[in-house]
C-alpha positions in Angstrom: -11.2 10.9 -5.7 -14.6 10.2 -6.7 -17.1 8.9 -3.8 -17.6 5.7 -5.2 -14.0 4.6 -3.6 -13.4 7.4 -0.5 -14.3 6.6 3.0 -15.2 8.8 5.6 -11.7 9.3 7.7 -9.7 9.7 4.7 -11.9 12.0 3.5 -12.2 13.9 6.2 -8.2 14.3 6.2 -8.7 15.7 2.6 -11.7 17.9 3.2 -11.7 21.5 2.3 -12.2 22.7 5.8 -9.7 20.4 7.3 -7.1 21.8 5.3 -7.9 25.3 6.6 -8.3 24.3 9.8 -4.4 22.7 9.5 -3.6 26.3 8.4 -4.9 28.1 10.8 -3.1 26.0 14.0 0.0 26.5 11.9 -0.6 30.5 12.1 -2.1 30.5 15.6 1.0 28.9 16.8 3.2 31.2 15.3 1.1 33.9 17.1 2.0 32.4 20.3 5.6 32.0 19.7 5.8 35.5 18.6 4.5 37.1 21.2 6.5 35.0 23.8 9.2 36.8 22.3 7.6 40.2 22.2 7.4 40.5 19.0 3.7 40.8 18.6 1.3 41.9 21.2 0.3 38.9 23.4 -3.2 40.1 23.9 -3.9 40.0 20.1 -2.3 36.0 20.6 -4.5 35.6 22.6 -7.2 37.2 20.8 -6.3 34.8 17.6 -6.5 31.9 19.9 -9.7 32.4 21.0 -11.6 33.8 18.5 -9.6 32.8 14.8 -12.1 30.6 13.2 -11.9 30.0 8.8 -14.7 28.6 6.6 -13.9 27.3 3.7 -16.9 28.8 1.8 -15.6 32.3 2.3 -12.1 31.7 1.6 -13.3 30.5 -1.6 -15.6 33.5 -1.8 -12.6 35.1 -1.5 -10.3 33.9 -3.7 -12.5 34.3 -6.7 -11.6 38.1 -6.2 -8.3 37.6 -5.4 -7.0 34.6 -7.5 -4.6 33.6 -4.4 -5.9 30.9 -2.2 -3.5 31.6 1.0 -4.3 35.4 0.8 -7.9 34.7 0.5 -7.4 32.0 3.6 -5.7 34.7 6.0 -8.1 36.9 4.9 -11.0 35.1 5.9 -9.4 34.2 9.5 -8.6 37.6 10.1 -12.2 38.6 9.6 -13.0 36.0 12.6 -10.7 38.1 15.1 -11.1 41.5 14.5 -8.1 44.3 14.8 -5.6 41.4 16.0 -6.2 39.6 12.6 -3.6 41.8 11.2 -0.8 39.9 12.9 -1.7 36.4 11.1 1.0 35.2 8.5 3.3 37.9 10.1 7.0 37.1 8.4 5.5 34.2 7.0 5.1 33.3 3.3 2.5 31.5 1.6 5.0 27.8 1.4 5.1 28.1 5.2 1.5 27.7 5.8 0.8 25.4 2.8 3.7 22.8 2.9 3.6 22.6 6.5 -0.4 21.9 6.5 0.1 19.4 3.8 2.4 17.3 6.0 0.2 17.3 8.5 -2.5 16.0 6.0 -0.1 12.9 4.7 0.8 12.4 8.2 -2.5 12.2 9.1 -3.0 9.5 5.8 -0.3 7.5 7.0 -1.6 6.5 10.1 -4.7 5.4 8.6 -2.9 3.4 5.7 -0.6 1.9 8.4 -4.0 1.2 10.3 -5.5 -0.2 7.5 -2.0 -2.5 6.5 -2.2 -3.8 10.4 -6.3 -4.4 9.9 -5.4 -6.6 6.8 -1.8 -8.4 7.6 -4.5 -9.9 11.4 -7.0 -10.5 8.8 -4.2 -13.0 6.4 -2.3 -14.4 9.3 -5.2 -16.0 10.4 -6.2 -17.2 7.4 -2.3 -18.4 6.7 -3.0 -20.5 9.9 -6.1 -22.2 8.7 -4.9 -23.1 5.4 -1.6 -24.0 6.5 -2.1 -27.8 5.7 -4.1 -27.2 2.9 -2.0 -28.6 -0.4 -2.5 -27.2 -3.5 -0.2 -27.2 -6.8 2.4 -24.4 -7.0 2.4 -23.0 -10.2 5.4 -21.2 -11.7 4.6 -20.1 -15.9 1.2 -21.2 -14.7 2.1 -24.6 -14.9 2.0 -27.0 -12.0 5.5 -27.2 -10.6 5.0 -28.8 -6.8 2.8 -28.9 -4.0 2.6 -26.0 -2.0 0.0 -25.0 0.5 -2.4 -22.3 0.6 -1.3 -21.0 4.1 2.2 -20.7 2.4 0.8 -18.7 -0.4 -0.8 -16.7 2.2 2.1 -16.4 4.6 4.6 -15.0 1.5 1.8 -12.2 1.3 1.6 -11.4 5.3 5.6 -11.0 4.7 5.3 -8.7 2.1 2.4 -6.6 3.8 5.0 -6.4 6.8 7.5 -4.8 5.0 4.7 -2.2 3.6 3.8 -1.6 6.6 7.9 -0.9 7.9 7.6 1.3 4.4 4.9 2.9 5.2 6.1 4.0 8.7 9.2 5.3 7.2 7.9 7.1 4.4 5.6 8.8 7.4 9.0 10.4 8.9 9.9 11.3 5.6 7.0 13.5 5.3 6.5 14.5 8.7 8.6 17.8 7.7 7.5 21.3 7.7 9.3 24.6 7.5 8.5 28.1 8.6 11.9 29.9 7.0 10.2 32.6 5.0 10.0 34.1 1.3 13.4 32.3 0.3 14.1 30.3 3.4 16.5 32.3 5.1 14.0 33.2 7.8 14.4 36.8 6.7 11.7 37.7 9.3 11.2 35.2 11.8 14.2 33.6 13.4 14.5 29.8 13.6 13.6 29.3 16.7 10.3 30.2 16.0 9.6 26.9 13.1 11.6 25.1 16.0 9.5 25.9 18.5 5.7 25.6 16.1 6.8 22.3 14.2 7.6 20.5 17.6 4.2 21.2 18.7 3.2 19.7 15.4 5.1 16.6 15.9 7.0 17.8 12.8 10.8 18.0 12.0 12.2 20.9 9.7 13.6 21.0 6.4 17.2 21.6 6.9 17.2 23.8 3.9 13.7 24.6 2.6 14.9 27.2 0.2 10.7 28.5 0.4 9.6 25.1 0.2 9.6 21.7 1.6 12.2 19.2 -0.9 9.8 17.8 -2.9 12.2 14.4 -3.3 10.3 13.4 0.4 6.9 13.4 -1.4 8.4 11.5 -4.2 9.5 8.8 -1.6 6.2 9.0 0.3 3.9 8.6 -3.2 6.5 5.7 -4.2 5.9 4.0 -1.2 1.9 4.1 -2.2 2.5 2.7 -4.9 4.7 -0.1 -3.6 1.9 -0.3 -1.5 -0.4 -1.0 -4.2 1.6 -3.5 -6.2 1.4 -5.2 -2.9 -2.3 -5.7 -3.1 -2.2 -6.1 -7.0 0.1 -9.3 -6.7 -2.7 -10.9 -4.1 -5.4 -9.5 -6.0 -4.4 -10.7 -9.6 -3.3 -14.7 -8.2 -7.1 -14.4 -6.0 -8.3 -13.7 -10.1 -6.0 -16.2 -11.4 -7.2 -19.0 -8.8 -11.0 -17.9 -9.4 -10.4 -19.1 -13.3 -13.2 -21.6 -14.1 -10.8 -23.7 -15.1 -8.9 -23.8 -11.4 -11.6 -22.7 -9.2 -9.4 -23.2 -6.1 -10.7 -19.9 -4.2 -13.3 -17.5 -5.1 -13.9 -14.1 -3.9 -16.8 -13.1 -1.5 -20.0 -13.5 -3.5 -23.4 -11.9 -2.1 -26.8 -13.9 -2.2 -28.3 -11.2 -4.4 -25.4 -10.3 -6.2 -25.4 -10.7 -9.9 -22.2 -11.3 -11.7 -23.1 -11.0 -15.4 -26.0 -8.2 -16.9 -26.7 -11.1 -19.9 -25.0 -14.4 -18.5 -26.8 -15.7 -14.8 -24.4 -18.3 -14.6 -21.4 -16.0 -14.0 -19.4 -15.2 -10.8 -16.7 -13.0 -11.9 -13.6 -11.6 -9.4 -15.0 -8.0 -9.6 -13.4 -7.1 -6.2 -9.8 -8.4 -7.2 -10.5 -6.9 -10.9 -11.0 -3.5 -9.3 -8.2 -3.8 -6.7 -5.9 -4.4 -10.0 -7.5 -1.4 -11.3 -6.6 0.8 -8.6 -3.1 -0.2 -7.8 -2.8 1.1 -11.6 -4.2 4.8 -10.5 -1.9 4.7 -7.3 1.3 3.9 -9.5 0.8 6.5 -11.5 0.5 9.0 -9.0 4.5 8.4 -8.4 5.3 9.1 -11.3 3.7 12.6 -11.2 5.6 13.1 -7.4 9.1 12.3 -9.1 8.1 15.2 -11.7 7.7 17.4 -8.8 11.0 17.1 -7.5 12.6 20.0 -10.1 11.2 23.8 -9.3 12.6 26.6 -10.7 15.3 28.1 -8.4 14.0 28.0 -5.3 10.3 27.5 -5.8 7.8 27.5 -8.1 4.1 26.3 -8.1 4.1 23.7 -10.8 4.0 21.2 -8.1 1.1 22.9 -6.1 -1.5 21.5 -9.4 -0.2 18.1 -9.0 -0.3 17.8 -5.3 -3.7 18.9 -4.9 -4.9 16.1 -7.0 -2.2 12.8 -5.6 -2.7 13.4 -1.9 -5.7 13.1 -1.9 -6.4 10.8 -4.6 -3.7 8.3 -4.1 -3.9 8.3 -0.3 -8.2 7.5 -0.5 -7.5 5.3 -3.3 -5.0 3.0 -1.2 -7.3 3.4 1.5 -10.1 1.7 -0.3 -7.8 -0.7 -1.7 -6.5 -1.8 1.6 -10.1 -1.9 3.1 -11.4 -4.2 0.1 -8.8 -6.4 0.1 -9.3 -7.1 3.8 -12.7 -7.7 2.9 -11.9 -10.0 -0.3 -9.6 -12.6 2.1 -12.0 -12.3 5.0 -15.1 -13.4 2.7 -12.9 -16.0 0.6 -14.2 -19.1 -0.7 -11.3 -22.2 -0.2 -12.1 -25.3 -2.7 -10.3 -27.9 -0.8 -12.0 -30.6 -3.4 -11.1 -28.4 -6.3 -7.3 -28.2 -5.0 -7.1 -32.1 -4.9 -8.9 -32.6 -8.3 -6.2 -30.2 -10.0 -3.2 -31.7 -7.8 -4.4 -35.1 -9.9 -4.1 -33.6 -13.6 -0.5 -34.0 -13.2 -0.4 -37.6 -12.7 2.2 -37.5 -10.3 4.4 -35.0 -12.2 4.9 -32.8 -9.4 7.6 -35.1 -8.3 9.4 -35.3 -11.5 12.6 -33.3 -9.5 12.9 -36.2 -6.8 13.2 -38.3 -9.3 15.6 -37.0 -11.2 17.6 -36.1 -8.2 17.5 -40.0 -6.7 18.2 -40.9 -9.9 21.5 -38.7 -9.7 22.5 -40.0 -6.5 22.6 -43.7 -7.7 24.9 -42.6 -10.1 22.7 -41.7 -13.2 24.5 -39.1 -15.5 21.7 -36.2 -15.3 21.7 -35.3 -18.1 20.6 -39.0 -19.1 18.1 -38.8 -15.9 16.7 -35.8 -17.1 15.9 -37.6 -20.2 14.3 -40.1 -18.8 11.9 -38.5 -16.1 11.0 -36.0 -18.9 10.3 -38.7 -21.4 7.6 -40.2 -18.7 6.1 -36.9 -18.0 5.5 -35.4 -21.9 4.6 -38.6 -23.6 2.0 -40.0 -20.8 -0.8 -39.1 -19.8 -0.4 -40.7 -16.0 3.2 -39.7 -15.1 2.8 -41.9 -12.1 1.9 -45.6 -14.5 4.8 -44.4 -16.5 7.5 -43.9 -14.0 7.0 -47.5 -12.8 6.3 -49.1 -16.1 10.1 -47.3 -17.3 12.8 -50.0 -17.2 15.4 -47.5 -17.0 14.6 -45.9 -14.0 13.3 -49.0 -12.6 16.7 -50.5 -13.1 17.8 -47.7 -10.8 15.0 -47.2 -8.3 12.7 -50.1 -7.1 9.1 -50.2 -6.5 9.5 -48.9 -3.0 12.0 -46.3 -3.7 9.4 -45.1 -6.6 6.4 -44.8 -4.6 8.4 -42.7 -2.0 9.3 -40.5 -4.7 5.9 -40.3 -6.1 4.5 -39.1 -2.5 3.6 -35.2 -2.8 3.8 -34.8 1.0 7.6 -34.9 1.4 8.5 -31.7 -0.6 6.4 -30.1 2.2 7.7 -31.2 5.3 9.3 -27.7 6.3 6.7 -25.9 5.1 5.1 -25.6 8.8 8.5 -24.0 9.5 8.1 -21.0 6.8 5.2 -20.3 7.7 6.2 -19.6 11.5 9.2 -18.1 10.6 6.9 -15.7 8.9 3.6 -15.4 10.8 6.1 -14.9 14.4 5.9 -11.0 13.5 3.0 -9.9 14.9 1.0 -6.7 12.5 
């Protein structure tokens, strides 16, 4: 990922030098196990322990000779340790060190997305709260439909986030697999007990069967629930763009005194931050795609996967990151246009009732079909829906004066709304 979007913990997970440093606990512990079990010397264990160190600009030093980066890495650790280097990667193969690194990686990720998703879902329940009584139009089409509120709005996205957030911690477990069964996973070499023994002090399960490699279907599952993820901030992204319209104006994104928003226009503010959120839920989507590809190897592994892997962990975990981050930003820095909300609520004229109407109009005995008629003639051939709903004889003939303006009131299609948005702010993040 370019810098432009990658902060510095999710960086750090995806560094060079982390990832070797992952490898080398992974072979270190498998020192230790072994020679619990006699198998190899526990002084050179111990000598790995203390003294294994790798730098990632020798191992790539390295591999330019070699052309094989987990040779090259074991190479450069041994050199740190001396004659006990030659027990490193003992009945190990190359899938063992790699696969079992990279799920400590994406485990790592995880726990700053889920950070991140808990960050954001405290940041829009309090802003659900203080917009809960705010009435604006709901919009289905785009077209005004009936009143809503803006803590509403918010409150369906806090549930969503919620549920990327359950997502997210399950598609952590998923990953949180590593497997240490040798060239063609029949742990030829090394008997289970040693992976048992390494991955618990990981925190990681095993791979039932890893044939050489972790089952790529759980990576497919973890980049699918990134890019769940990112339709998730899309959907509040693109209405925050929607909603910013100079034609609506009802919230704008966070707009800096100095900022400009047009290189020939001074007059504009466009929704760069919710443009670029859009933009990047479209790179993170992708990136599933490329993890479902991965899920057929050749027998019982091959390295068409290793290309594509190197390029979505990293990218599509710092790219969520920053997405997640940004967004928090965008709703903490938003711009509510109560005035705006009111002025639009008017354009209908009253419209926004048309369904009471039709339905009281129902109850008094009114075919619907001839109600529909009539509530729909009032709201297409008049401009103030409102004027022309009392002025109609038919309805009036049905409905008096009173009965009409009760009707007309916005209010009372929003007199549980206080009750959805409990229902779904009572989770806590």
């Amino acid at each position: 990922m370019i810098p432009r979007y990658t902060r510095p913990d999710m960086a750090r997970v995806w560094s060079d030098q982390h990832r070797l440093e992952l490898m080398l606990e992974v072979e270190i512990l498998v020192c230790d196990a072994l020679a619990r079990r006699g198998t190899i010397p526990e002084e050179a264990a111990r000598a790995i322990r203390a003294k294994a160190r790798v730098d990632a600009v020798r191992a790539a030093e390295i591999e330019a000779e070699v052309h094989h980066d987990v040779i090259a890495f074991v190479t450069a650790a041994a050199e740190s340790v001396g004659d006990a280097g030659r027990y490193l990667h003992f009945g190990m193969t190359s899938s063992d060190v790699l696969d079992t690194a990279f799920a400590l990686q994406l485990v790592e990720a995880s726990d700053l997305l889920i950070d991140d998703i808990r960050e954001l879902a405290g940041v829009l329940k309090a802003s659900a709260r203080a917009n809960q009584t705010l009435i604006m139009a709901g919009r289905t089409h785009g077209i005004h439909a009936e009143p809503i509120t803006l803590g509403l709005k918010m409150a369906g996205w806090y549930a969503e986030l919620l549920r990327n957030r359950d997502r997210m911690r399950s598609a952590r477990k998923e990953i949180a697999v590593g497997t240490l069964s040798g060239a063609v996973g029949t742990y030829g070499i090394n008997p289970p007990e040693i992976e048992d023994e390494v991955l618990s002090n990981l925190g990681l399960e095993h791979e039932p069967v890893a044939t050489q490699v972790v089952a790529r279907d759980r990576h497919a599952v973890f980049f699918s629930t990134l890019a769940v993820i990112a339709g998730g901030v899309e959907r509040i992204a693109t209405e925050i763009r929607h909603l910013q319209r100079t034609e609506v104006a009802e919230v704008l994104e966070p707009f800096g005194s100095a900022q400009k928003g047009s290189s020939a226009m001074p007059h504009k503010r466009n929704p760069i931050l919710a443009e670029n959120l859009c933009g990047l839920a479209r790179l993170v989507r992708s990136y599933a795609q490329a993890a479902l590809e991965n899920i057929a190897l050749w027998h019982e592994r091959d390295i068409s996967h290793s290309s594509v892997e190197r390029v979505i962990g990293p990218d599509a975990t710092i790219g969520l990151d920053f997405a997640l981050a940004r967004l928090r930003g965008v709703i903490e820095g938003l711009e509510v246009r109560p005035q705006a909300m009111e002025r639009n609520l008017e354009l209908s004229g009253g419209r926004l009732a048309s369904e009471r109407l039709l339905l009281a109009l129902v109850q008094t005995g009114v075919d619907r079909a001839e109600a529909y008629r009539w509530v729909q003639r009032c709201a297409l051939g008049h401009e103030d829906f409102a004027a022309a709903v009392r002025a109609d004889t038919d309805i009036s003939a049905h409905l008096d004066g009173a009965r009409i303006e009760e009707l007309l009131d916005v209010r009372h299609g929003l007199r549980h709304v206080d009750a959805v948005i409990d229902r779904a702010l009572g989770e806590e993040p």
